[in-house]
ZAKOLFI-179190 format. One record per atom (N, C-alpha, C, CB): residue number from 1; residue in three letters; atom name; x, y, z. Coordinates in Angstrom, 3 decimals, padded with zeros to 6 digits, m for minus. Glycine has a CB too. Layout:
   num   residu   atome         xx         yy         zz
   NUM      ALA      CA          X          Y          Z
...
//
This chain:
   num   residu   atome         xx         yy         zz
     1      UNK       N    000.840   m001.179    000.000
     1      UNK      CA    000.000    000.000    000.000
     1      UNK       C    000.879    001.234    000.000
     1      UNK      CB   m000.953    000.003    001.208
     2      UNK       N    000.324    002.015   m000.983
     2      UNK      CA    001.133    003.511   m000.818
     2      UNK       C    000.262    004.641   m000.699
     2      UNK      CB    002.068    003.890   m002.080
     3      UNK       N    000.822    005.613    000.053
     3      UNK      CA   m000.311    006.588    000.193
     3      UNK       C   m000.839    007.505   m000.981
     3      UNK      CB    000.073    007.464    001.213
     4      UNK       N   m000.091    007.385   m001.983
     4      UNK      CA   m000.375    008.035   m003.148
     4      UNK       C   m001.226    006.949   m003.977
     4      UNK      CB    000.976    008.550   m003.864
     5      UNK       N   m001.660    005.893   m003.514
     5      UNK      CA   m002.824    004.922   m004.346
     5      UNK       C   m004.001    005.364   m003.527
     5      UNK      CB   m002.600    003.005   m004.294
     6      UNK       N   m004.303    005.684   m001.963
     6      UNK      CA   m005.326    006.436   m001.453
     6      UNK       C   m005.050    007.645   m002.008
     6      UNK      CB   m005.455    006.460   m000.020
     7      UNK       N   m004.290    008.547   m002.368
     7      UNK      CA   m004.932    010.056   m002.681
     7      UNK       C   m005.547    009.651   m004.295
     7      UNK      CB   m003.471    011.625   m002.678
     8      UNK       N   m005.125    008.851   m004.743
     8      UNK      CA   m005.854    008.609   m006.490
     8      UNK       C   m007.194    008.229   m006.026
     8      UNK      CB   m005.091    007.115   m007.706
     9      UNK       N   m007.665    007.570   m005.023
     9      UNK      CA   m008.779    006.883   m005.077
     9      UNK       C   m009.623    008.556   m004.620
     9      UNK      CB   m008.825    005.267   m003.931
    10      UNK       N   m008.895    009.366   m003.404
    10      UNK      CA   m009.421    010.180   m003.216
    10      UNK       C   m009.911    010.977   m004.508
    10      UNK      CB   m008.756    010.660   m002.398
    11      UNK       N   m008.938    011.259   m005.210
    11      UNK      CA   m009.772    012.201   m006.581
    11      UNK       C   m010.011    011.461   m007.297
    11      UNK      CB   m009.132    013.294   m007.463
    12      UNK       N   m010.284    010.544   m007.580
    12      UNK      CA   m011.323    009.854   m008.151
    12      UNK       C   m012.556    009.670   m007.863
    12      UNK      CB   m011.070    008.977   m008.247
    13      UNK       N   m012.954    009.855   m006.406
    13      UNK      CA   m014.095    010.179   m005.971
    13      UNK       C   m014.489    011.547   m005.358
    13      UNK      CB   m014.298    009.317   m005.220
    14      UNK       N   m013.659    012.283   m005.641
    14      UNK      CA   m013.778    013.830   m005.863
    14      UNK       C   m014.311    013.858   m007.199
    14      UNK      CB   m012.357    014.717   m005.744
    15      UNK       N   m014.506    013.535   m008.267
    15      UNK      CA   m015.128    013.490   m009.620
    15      UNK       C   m016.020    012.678   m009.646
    15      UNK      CB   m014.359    013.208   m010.645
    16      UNK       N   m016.438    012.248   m008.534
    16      UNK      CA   m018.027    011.528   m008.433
    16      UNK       C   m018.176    010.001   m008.303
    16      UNK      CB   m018.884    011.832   m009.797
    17      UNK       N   m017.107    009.674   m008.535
    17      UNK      CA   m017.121    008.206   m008.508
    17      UNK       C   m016.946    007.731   m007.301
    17      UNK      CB   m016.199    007.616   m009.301
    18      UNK       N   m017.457    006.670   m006.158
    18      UNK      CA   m017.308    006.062   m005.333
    18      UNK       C   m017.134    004.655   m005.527
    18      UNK      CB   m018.062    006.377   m004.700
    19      UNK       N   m016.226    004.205   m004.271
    19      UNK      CA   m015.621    002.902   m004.910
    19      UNK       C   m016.342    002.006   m004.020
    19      UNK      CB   m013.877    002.693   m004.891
    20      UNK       N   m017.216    002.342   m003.300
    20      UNK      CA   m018.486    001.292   m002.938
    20      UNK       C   m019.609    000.859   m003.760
    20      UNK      CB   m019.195    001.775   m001.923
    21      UNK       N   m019.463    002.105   m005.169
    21      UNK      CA   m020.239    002.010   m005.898
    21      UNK       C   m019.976    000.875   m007.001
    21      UNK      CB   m020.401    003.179   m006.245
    22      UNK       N   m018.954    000.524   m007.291
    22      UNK      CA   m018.115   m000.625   m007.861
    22      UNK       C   m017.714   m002.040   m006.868
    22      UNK      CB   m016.720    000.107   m008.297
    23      UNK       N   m018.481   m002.145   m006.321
    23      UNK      CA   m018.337   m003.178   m005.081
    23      UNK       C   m017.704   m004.851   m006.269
    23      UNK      CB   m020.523   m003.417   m003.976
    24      UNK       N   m019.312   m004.374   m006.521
    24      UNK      CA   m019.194   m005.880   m007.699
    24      UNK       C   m018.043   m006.144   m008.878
    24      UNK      CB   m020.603   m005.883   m008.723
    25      UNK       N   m018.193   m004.956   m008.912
    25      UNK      CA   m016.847   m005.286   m010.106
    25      UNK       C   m015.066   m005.139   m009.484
    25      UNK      CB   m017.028   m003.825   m011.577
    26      UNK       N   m015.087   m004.469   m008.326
    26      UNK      CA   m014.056   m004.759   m007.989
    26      UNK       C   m013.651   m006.106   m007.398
    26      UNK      CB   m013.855   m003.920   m007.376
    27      UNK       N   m014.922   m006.859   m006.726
    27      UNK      CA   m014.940   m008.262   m006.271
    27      UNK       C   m015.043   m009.518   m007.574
    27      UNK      CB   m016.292   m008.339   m005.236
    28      UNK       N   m014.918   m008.943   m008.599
    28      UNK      CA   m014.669   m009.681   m009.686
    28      UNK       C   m013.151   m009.973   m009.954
    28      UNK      CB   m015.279   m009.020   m010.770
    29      UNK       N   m012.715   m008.365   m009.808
    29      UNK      CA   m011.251   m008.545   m010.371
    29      UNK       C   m010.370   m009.268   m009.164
    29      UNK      CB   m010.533   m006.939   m010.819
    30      UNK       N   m011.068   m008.961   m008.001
    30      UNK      CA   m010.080   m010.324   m006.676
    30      UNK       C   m010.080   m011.242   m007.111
    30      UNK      CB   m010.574   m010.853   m005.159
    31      UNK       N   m011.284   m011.863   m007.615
    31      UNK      CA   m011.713   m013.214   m007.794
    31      UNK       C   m010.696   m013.914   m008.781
    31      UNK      CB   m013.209   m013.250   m008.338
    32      UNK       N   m010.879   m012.810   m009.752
    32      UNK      CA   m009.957   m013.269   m011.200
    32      UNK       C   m008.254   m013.925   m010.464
    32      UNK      CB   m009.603   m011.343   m012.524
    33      UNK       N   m007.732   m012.442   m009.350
    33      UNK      CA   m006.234   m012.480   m009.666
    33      UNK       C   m006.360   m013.864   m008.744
    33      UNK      CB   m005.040   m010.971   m009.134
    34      UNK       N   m007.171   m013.975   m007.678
    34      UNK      CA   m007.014   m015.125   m006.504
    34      UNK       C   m007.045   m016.540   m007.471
    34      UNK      CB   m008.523   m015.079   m005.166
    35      UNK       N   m006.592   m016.753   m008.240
    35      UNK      CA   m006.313   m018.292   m009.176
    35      UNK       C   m004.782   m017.947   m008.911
    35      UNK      CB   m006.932   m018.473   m011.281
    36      UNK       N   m004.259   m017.295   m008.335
    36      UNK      CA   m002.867   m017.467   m008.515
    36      UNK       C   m002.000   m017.284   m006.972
    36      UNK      CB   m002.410   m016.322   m009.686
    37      UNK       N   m001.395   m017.953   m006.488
    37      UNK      CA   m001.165   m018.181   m005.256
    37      UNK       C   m000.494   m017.106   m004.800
    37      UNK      CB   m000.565   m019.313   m005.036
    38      UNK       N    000.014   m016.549   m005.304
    38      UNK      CA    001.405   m015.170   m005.142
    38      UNK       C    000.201   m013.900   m004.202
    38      UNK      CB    002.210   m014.198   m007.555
    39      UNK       N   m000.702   m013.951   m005.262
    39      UNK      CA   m002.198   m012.830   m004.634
    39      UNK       C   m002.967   m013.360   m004.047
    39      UNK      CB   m003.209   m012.137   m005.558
    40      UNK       N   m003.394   m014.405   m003.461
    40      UNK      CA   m004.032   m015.105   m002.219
    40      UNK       C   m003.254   m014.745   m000.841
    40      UNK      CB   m003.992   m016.773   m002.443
    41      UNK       N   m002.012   m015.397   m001.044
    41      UNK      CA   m000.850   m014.996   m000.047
    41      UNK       C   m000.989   m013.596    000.442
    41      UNK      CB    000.585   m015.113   m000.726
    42      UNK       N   m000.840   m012.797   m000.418
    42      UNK      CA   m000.701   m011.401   m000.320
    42      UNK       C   m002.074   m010.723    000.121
    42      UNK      CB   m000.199   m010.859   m001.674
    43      UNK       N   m003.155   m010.869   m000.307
    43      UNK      CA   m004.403   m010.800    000.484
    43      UNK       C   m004.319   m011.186    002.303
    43      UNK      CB   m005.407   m011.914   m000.328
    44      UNK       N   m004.161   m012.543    002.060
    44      UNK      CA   m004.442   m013.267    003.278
    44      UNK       C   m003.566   m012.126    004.150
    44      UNK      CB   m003.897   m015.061    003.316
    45      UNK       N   m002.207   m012.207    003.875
    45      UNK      CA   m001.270   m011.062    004.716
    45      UNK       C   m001.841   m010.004    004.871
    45      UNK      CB   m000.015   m010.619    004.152
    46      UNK       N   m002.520   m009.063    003.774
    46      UNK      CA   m002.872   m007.819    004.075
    46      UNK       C   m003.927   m007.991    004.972
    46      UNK      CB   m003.182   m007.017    002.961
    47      UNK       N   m005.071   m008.457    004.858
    47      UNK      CA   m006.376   m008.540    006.004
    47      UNK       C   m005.697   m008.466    007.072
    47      UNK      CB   m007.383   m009.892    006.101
    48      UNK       N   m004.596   m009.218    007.329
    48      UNK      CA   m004.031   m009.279    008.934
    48      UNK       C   m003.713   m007.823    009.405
    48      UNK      CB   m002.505   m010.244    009.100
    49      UNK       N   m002.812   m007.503    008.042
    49      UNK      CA   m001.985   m006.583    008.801
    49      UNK       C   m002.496   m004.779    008.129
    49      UNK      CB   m000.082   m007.134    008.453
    50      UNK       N   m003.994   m005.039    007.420
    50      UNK      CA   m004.225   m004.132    006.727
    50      UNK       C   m004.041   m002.266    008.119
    50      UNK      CB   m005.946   m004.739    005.929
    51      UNK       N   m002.946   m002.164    007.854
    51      UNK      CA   m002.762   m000.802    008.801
    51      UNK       C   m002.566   m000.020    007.846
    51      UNK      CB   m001.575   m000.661    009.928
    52      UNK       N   m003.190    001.091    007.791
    52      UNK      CA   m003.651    002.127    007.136
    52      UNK       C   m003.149    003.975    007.794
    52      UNK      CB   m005.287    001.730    007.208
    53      UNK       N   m003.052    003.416    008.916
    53      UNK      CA   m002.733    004.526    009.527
    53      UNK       C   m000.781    004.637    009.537
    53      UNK      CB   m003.575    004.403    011.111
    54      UNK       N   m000.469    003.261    009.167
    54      UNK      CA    001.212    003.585    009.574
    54      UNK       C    001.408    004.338    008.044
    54      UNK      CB    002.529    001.817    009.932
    55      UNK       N    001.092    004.207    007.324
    55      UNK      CA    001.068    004.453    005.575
    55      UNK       C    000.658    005.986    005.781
    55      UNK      CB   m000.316    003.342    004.433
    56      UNK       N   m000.480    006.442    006.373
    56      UNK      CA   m000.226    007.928    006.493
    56      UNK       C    000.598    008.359    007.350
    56      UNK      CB   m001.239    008.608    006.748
    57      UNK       N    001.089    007.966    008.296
    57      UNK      CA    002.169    008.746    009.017
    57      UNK       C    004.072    008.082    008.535
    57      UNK      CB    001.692    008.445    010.971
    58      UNK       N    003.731    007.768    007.424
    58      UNK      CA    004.757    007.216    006.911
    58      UNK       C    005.949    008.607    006.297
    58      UNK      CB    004.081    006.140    005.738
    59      UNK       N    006.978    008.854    007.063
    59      UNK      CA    007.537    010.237    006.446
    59      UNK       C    007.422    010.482    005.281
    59      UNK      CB    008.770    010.470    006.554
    60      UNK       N    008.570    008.951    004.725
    60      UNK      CA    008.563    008.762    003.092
    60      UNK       C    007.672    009.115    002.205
    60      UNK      CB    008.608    007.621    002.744
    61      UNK       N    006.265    008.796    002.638
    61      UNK      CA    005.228    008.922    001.760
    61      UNK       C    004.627    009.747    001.624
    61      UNK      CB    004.551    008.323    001.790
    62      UNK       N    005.208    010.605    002.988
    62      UNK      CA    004.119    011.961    003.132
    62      UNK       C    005.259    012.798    001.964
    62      UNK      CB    003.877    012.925    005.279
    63      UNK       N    006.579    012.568    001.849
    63      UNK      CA    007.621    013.858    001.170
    63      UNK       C    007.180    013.691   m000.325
    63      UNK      CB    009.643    013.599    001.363
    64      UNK       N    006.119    012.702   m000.690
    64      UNK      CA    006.099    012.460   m002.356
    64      UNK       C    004.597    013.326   m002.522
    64      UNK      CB    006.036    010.398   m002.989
    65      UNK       N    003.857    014.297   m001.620
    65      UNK      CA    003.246    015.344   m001.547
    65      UNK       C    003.466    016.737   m001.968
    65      UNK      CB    003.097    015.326   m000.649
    66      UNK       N    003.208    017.572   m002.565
    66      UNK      CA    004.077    018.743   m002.927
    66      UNK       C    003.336    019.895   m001.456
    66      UNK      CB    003.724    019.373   m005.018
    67      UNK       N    002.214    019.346   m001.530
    67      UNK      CA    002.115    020.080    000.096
    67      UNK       C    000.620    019.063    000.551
    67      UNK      CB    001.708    022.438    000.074
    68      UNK       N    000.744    019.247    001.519
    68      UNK      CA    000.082    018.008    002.728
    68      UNK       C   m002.055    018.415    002.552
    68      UNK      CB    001.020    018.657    005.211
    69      UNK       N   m002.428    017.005    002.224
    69      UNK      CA   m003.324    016.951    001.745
    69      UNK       C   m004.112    017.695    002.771
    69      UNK      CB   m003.584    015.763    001.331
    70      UNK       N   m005.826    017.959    002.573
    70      UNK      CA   m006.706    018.669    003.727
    70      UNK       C   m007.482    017.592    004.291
    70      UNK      CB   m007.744    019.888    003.206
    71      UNK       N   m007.632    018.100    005.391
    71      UNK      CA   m008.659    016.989    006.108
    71      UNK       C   m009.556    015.998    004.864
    71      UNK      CB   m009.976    018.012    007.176
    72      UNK       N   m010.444    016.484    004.154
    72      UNK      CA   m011.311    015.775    003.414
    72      UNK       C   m010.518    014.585    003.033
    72      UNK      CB   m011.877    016.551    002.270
    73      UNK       N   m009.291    014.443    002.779
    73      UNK      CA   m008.547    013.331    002.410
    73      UNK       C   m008.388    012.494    003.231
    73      UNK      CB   m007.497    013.541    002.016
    74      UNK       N   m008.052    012.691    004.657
    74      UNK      CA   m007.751    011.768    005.487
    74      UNK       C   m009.038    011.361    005.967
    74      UNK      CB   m006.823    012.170    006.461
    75      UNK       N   m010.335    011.803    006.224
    75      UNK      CA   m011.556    011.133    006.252
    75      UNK       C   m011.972    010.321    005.327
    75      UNK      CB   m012.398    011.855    006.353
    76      UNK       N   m011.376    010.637    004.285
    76      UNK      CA   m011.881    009.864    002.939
    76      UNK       C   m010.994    008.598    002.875
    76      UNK      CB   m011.683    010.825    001.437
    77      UNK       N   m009.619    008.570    003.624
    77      UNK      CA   m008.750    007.488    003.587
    77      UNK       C   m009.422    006.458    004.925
    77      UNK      CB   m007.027    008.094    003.786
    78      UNK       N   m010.103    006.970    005.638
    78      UNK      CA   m010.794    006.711    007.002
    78      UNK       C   m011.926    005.659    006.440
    78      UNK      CB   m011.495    008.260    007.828
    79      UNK       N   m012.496    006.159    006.007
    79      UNK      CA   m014.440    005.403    005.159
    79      UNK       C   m013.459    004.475    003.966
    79      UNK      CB   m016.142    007.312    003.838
    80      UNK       N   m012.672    004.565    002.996
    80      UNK      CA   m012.013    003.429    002.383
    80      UNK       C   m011.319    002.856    003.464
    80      UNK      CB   m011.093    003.757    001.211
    81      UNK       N   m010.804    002.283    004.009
    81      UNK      CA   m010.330    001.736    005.178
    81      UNK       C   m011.566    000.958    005.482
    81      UNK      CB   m009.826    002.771    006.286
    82      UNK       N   m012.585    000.855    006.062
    82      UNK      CA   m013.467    000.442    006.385
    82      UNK       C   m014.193   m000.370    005.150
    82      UNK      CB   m014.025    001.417    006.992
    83      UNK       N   m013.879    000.094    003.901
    83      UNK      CA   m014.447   m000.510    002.686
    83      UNK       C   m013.536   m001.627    002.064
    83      UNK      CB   m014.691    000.603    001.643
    84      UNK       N   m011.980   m000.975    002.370
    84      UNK      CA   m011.039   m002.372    002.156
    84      UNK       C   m011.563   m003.357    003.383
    84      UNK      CB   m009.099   m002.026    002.337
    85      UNK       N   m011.630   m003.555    004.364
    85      UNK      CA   m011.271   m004.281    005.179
    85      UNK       C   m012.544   m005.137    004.979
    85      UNK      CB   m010.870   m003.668    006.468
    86      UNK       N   m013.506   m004.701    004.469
    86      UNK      CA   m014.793   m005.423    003.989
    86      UNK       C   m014.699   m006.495    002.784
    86      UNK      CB   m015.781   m004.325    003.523
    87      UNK       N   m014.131   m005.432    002.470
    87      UNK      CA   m013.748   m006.439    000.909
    87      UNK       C   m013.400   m007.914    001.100
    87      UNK      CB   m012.265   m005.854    000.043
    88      UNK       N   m012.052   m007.214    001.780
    88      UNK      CA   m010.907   m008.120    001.889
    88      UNK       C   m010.984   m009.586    002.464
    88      UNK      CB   m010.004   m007.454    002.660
    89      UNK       N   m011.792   m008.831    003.485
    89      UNK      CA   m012.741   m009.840    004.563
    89      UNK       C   m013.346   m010.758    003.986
    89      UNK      CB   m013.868   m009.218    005.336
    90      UNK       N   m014.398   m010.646    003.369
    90      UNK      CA   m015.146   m011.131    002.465
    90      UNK       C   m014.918   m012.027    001.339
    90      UNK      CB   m015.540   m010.312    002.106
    91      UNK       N   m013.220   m011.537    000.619
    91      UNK      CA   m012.908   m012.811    000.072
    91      UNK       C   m012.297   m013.714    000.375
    91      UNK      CB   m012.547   m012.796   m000.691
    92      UNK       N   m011.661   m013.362    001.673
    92      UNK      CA   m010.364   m014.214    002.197
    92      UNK       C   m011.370   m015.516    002.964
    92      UNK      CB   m009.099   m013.106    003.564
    93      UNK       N   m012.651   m015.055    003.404
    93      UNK      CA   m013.541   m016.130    003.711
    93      UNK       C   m013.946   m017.436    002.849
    93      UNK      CB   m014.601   m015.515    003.927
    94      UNK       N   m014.150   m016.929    001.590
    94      UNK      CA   m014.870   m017.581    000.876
    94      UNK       C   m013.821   m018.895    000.659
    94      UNK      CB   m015.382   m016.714   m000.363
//
């Protein structure tokens, strides 16, 4: 995870799109890559260790910012957080 793949998702749903709104089709494309053991693995790991918060307070990641995002971003990284962990959840069950 990098924090610059949450600020894309952020303006991407700054232009209207929500990625709860793609539930189904993003649970397609898990489905697809999970035939291959390398991305099962890597799932299974992330659910465990899905931390979200070390990734924003990550120095590194914050210096690839040209200046430090506004609140609306980090709430918005807050509610995806809650939407990965659903996901994730959800397929690592099945």
């Amino acid at each position: 995870m990098k924090l610059r793949d949450f600020y894309d998702v952020f303006m991407i749903e700054k232009a209207g799109i929500r990625a709860e709104e793609l539930r189904s089709e993003i649970l397609i494309k898990i489905k697809e890559v999970l035939r291959f053991k390398k991305y099962r693995e890597a799932l299974k790991a992330s659910v465990k260790s899905l931390e979200i918060e070390e990734v924003l307070n990550d120095p590194f990641e914050m210096e690839m910012f040209i200046t430090k995002p506004d609140e609306k971003f980090y709430s918005s990284v807050k509610r995806f957080e809650k939407f990965l962990r659903e996901i994730a959840e959800s397929v690592v069950e099945r």
